[in-house]
C-alpha positions, 0 to 999 in steps of 0.5 A: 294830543294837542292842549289848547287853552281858550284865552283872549290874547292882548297885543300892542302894534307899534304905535301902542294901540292895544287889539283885543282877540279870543284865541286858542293858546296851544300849550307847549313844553315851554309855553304856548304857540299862537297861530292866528290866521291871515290877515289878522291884527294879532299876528301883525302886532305879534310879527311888530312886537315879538310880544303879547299877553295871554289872558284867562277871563270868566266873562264870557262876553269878552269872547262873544263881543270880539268875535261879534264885533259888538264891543271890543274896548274893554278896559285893559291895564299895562303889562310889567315886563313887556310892552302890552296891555292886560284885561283889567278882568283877566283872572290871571294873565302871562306875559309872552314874548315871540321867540321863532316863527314858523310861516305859513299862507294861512296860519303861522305858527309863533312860538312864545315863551312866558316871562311873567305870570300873574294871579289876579282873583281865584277861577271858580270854574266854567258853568255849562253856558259859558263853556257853551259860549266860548264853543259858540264864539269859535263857531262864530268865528268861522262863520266863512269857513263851515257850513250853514247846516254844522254851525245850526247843528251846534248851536241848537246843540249848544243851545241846551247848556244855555237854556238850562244853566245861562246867568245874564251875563251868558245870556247877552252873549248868547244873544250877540253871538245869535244876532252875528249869525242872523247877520252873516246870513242876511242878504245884506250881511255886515260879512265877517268878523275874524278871531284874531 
């Protein structure tokens, strides 16, 4: 069975610009792999670099705000073994470097090693609205690859947990992830946003 951890990966190009992406971290034995599609920022960086960092964050408009293309300047800090940069708000962060890479047309797979593990504040759980973004944020994502009818399907499904248990933070999310579907879908669309 495949673990994968919803996280949001910072990673640095060479001239030090830090690019902000939710990604999916699977958990292997002796870390995690990274596999962003093609063309991507993250992968250009990490490929640059051999070096990132995993950050795990309550706020689910980090996710939504990436995938959205609405905000993706939030504040981030050095990282303290490796060339990176940290979500100021991330509840704790790993620092990973790039130890093998497996290619791949579509999604490469980088295998990364942890070499420095922080625990910044407590994380007190996911209520069902953020849970519920986080999902509505992959979606979003992939508007270009699913069908019209499986992206309504789940977020009127998804909708649910929003309606009944969203605070404000959810709920601006929410709304940016709505907003980037109507536009995607309008016939003069702003296109695509990638994840990574």
């Amino acid at each position: 069975m495949t673990f994968i951890r919803e996280t949001i990966i910072t990673s640095v190009d060479a001239a030090g610009n830090v690019h902000i992406a939710p990604m999916g971290a699977t958990v292997t034995e002796g870390g995690y792999i990274l596999a962003p599609f093609r063309p991507s920022h993250t992968l250009d960086n990490l490929l640059a670099t051999r070096c990132a960092v995993v950050n795990f964050a309550d706020d689910v408009r980090v996710f939504a705000g990436c995938v959205t293309g609405r905000r993706r300047d939030w504040p981030t800090v050095p990282a303290e073994r490796i060339r990176g940069a940290v979500l100021s708000d991330a509840l704790a962060h790993e620092e990973v470097e790039v130890v093998a890479v497996e290619d791949d047309g579509q999604r490469p797979h980088l295998h990364c090693q942890p070499v420095h593990l922080v625990t910044h504040s407590p994380f007190r759980g996911f209520n069902r609205a953020q849970a519920a973004v986080v999902e509505g944020a992959i979606l979003v994502s992939r508007l270009h690859l699913l069908p019209p009818e499986k992206i309504d399907r789940e977020m009127e499904y998804l909708s649910i947990a929003v309606g009944k248990t969203a605070g404000p933070v959810e709920l601006e999310a929410w709304g940016w992830l709505l907003d980037r579907i109507a536009a995607h879908r309008a016939p003069t669309g702003a296109g695509t946003e990638s994840a990574a």
